[in-house]
C-alpha positions as CSV (number, residue, x, y, z in Angstrom):
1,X,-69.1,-148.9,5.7
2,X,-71.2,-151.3,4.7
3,X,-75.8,-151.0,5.3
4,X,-77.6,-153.2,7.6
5,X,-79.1,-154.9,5.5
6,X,-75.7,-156.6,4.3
7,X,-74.5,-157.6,8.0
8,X,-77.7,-159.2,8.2
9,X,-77.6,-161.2,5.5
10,X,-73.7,-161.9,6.5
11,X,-74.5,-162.7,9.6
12,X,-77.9,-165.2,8.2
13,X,-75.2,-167.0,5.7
14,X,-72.9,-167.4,8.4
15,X,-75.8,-168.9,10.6
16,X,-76.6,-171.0,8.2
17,X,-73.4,-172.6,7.7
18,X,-72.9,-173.2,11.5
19,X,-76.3,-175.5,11.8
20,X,-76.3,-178.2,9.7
21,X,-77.7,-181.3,11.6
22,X,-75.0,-183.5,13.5
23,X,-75.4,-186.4,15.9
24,X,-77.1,-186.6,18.1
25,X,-79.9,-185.2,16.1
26,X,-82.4,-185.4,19.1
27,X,-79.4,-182.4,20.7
28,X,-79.0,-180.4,17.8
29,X,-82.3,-180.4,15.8
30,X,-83.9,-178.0,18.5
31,X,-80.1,-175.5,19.1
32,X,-81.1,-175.1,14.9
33,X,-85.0,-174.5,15.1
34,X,-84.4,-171.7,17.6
35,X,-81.3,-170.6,16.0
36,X,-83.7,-170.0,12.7
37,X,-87.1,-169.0,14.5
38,X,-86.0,-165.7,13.5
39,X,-85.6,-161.9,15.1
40,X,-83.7,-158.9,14.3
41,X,-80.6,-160.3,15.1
42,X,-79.8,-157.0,16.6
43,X,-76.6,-157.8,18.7
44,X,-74.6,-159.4,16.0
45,X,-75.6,-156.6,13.5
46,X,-73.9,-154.6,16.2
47,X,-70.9,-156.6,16.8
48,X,-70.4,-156.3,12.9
49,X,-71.2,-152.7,12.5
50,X,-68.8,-151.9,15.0
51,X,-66.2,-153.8,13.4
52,X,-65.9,-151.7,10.5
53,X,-66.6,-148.2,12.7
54,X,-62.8,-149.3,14.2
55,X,-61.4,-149.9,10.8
56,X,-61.8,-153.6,11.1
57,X,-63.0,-156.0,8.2
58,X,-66.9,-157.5,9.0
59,X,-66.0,-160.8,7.8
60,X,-63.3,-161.0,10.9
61,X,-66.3,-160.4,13.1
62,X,-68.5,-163.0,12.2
63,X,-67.2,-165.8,14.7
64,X,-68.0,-163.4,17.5
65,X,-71.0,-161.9,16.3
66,X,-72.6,-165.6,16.3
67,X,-71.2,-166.3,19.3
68,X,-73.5,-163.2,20.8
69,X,-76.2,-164.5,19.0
70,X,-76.2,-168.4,20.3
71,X,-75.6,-166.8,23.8
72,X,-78.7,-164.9,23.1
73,X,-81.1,-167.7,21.9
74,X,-79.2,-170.3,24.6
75,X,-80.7,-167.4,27.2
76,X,-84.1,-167.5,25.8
77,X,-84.6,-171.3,25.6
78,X,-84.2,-171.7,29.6
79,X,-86.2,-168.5,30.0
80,X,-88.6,-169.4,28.7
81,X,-88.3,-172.9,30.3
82,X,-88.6,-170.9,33.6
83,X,-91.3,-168.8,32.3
84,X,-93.5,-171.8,31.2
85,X,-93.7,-169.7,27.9
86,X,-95.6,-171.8,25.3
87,X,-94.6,-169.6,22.0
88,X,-91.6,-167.8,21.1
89,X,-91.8,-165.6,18.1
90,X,-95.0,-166.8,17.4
91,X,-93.7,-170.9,17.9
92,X,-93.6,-173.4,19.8
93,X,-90.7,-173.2,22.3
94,X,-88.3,-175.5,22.4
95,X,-89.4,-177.5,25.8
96,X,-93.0,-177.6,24.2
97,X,-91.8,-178.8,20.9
98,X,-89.7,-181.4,22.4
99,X,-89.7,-181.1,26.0
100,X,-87.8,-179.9,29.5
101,X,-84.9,-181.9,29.2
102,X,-84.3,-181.3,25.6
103,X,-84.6,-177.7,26.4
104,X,-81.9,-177.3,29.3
105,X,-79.5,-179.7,27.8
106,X,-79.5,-178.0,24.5
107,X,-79.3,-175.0,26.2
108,X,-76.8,-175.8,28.0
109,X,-74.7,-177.1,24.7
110,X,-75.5,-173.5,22.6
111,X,-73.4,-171.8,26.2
112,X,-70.5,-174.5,25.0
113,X,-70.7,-173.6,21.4
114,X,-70.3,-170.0,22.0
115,X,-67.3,-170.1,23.4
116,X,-65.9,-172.5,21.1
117,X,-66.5,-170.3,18.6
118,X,-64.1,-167.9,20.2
119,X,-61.5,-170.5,19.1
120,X,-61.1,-169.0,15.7
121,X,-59.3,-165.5,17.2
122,X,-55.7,-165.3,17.9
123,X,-54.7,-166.1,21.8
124,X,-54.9,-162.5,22.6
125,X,-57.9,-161.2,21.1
126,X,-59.5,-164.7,22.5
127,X,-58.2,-163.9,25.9
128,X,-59.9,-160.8,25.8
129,X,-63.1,-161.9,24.2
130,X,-63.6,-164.2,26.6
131,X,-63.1,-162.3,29.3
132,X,-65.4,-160.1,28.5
133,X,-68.2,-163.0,27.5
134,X,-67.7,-164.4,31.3
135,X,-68.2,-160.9,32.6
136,X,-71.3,-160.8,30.6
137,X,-73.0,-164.0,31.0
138,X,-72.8,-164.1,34.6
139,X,-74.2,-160.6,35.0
140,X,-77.0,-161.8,32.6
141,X,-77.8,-164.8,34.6
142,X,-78.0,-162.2,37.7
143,X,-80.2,-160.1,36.4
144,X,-82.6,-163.1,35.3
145,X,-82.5,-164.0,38.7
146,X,-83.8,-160.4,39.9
147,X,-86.0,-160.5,37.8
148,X,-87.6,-163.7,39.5
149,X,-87.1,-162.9,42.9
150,X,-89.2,-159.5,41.7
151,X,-92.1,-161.5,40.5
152,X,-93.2,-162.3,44.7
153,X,-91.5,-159.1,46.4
154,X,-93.9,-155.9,46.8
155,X,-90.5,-153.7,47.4
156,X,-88.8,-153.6,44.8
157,X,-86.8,-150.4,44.2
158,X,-86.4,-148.4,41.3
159,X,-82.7,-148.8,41.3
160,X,-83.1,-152.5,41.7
161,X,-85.2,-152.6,38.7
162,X,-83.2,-150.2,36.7
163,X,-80.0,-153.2,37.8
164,X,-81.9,-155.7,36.8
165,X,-82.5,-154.4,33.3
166,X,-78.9,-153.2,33.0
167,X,-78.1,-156.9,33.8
168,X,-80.8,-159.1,31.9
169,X,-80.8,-156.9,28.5
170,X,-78.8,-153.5,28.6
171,X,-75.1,-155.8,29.1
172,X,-75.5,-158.2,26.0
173,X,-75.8,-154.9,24.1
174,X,-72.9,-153.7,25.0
175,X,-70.8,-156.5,25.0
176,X,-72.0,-157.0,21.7
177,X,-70.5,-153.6,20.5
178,X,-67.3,-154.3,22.5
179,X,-66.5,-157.9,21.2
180,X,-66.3,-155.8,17.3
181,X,-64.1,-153.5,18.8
182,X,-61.9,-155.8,20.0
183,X,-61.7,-157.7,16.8
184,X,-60.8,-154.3,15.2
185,X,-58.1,-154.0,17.8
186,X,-59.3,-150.5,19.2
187,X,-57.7,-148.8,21.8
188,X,-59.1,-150.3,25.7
189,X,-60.1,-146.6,26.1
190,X,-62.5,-146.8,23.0
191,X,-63.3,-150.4,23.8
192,X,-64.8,-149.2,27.4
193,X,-66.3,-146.1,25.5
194,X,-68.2,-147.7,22.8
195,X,-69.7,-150.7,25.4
196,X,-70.7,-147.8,27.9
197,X,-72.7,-146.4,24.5
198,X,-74.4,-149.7,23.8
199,X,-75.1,-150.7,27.4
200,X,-76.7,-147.2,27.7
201,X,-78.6,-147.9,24.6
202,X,-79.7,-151.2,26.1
203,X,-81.6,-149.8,29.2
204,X,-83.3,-147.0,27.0
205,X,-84.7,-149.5,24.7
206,X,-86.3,-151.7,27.8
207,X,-87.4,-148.9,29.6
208,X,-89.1,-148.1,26.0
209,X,-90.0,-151.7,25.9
210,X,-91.6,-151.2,29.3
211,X,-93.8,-148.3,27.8
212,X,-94.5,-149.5,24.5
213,X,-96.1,-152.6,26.2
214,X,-99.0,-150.8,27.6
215,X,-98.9,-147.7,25.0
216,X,-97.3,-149.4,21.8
217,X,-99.5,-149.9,18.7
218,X,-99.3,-153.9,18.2
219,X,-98.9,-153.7,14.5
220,X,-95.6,-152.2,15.0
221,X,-94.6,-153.5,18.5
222,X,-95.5,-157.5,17.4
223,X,-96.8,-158.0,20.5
224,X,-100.1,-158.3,22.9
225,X,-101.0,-154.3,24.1
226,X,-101.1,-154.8,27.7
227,X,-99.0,-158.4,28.8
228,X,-97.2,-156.8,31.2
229,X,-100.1,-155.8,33.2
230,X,-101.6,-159.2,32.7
231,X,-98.9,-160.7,33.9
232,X,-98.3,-158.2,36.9
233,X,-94.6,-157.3,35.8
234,X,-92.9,-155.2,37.9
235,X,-92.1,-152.4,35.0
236,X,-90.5,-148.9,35.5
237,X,-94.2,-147.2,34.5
238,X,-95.8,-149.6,37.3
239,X,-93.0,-148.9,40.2
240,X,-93.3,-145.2,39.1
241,X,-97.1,-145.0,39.9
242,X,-96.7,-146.6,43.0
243,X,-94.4,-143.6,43.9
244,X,-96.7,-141.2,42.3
245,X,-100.3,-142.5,43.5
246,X,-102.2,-141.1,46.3
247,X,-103.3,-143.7,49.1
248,X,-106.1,-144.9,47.0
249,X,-104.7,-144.9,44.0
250,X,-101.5,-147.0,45.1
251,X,-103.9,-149.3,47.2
252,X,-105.7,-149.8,43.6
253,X,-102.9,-150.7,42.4
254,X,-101.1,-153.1,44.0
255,X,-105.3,-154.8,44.8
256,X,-104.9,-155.0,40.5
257,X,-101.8,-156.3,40.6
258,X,-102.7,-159.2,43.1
259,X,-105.6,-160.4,40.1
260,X,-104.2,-162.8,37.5
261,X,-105.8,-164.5,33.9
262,X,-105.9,-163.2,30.6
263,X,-109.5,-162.0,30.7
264,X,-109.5,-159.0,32.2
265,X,-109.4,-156.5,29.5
266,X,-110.8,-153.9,31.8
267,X,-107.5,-154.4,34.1
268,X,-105.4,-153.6,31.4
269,X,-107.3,-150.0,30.6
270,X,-108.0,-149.1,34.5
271,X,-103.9,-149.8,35.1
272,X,-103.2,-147.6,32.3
273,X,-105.3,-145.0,33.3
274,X,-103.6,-144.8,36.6
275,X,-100.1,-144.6,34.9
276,X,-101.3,-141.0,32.9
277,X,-103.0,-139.5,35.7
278,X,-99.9,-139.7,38.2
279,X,-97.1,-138.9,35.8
280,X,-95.8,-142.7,35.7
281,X,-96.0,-142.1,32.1
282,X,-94.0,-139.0,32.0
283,X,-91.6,-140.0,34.1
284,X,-90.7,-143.5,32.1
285,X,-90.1,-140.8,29.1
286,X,-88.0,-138.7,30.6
287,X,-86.0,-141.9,31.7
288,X,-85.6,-143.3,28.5
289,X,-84.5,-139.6,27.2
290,X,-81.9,-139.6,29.9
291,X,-80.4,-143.2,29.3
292,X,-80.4,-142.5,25.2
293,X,-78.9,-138.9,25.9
294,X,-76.2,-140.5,27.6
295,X,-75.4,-143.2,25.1
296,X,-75.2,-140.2,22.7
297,X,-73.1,-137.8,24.8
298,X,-70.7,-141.1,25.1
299,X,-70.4,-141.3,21.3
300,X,-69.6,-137.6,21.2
301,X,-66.5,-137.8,23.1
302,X,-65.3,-141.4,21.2
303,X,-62.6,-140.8,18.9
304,X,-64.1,-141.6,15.5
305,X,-64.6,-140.0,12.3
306,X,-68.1,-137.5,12.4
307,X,-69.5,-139.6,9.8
308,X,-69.3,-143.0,11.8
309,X,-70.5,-140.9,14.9
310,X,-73.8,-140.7,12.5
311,X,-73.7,-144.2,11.6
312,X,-74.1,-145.2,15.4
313,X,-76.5,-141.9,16.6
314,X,-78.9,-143.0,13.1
315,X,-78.6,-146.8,14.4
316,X,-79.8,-145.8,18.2
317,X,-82.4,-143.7,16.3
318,X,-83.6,-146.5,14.2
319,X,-83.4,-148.6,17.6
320,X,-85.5,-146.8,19.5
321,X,-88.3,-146.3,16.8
322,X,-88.5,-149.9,16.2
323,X,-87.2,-149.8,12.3
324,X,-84.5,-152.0,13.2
């Protein structure tokens, strides 16, 4: 097995191999600057790391592994397009650095070109990847259409949100750690097991996302303290309150999450306080225990050596504190 650090750097090589400028340059200059605006570039890690916990060489991975990663960025660019999101990682998005157009039909090529890169497996182990991509992609596009229609309902379930997360986040995860398993030629029952651990991973780290938004120390979590409340997201801690709350407390609520701009530092702490005094906080805990547990209970029962089992529980670890 090889560390992270080395199916990073594979996977950056490999990247930057894939993007040198063609024409039209006006297409394919901004599928590169997202490409290299940076990240973890978590998912292809996985799709390598998996790889080699099958028996499989990392290097056979690497078509597949950046295929999961252009998905991802070609997700991010029309996000953020529908978001109106000025900066990504700290940048320029790509519809403010050029502009909508640009954004949607690049986007729209970076879908293309991960799926061509699928072209370099054998007809079988195509067939199945791309099965599994169209699975995945459509169920990502659903759950970035909950997430919209969430933004005007005021009933929006805890199982619907806990779908909507599975769908927008938890599934590229697993996929991710699927697509190296079938480049390793696993067995179809290790191939279900090993996407069920990542999927399960997924939601644990966005319900942890969810809390480290309005609890997270920035320096570490890279991001405003408090921009979910601003922005009146729909989180597991908020839709937990409102089950939790007393009249008053859930009429506060949903008055402070009618309020909108960036000024309202006080907003952020009252919210917050609300969340610790009716167990909304505790409750989003015990959730993400439960989905991690059950990633790890999954990777108990797969059919791998004990030391790979502590590979992938040390990974999920690492995950879930953010040294990833």
């Amino acid at each position: 097995m090889h560390s992270i650090s080395t199916y990073r750097k594979a996977i950056l090589a490999y990247l930057e191999e894939y993007t040198r400028v063609k024409e039209p340059t006006t297409l394919y200059e901004p599928i590169n600057y997202i490409l290299h605006l940076g990240g973890k570039r978590l998912r292809p890690i996985l799709t390598l790391l998996t790889t080699e916990i099958f028996g499989g060489r990392y290097e056979e991975a690497l078509n597949a592994a950046l295929s999961i990663e252009v998905f991802h960025n070609f997700s991010l660019v029309h996000d953020d397009i529908m978001d109106d999101a000025p900066l990504r990682r700290t940048q320029p998005t790509v519809h403010e650095k050029w502009n909508v157009n640009t954004g949607i039909l690049s986007g729209d090529a970076m879908l293309i070109m991960a799926y061509q890169l699928f072209e370099n497996y054998e007809p079988k182990t195509f067939q199945a990847m791309a099965k599994l991509f169209s699975k995945t992609a459509i169920e990502v596009c659903e759950g970035q259409q909950f997430d919209t229609d969430f933004e005007t309902r005021n009933d929006v379930t805890i199982d619907e949100y806990l779908k909507m997360i599975e769908y927008k986040t938890a599934v590229l995860v697993g996929a991710a750690m699927k697509m190296g398993a079938i480049v390793a030629e696993a067995s179809n029952a290790a191939q279900d097991a090993i996407y069920e651990f990542g999927k399960n991973l997924g939601i644990a780290f966005q319900l942890q996302d969810d809390y480290l938004d309005a609890y997270g120390n920035p320096a570490v979590f890279g991001k405003q303290i408090g921009g979910d409340i601003l922005e009146n997201k729909k989180t597991y801690l908020y839709l937990k309150a409102l089950e939790f709350s007393d009249q008053k407390s859930n009429l506060r609520l949903k008055e402070l999450y009618n309020t909108s701009g960036p000024e309202n530092v006080n907003k952020i702490e009252e919210v917050k306080t609300i969340f610790s005094e009716n167990g909304a906080v505790t409750s989003t805990k015990k959730a993400i225990e439960y989905y991690t547990n059950n990633a790890y209970s999954i990777l108990e029962n797969l059919n791998i050596a004990i030391d790979k089992k502590a590979i992938l529980r040390q990974f999920g670890e690492q995950l879930m504190n953010r040294k990833v």
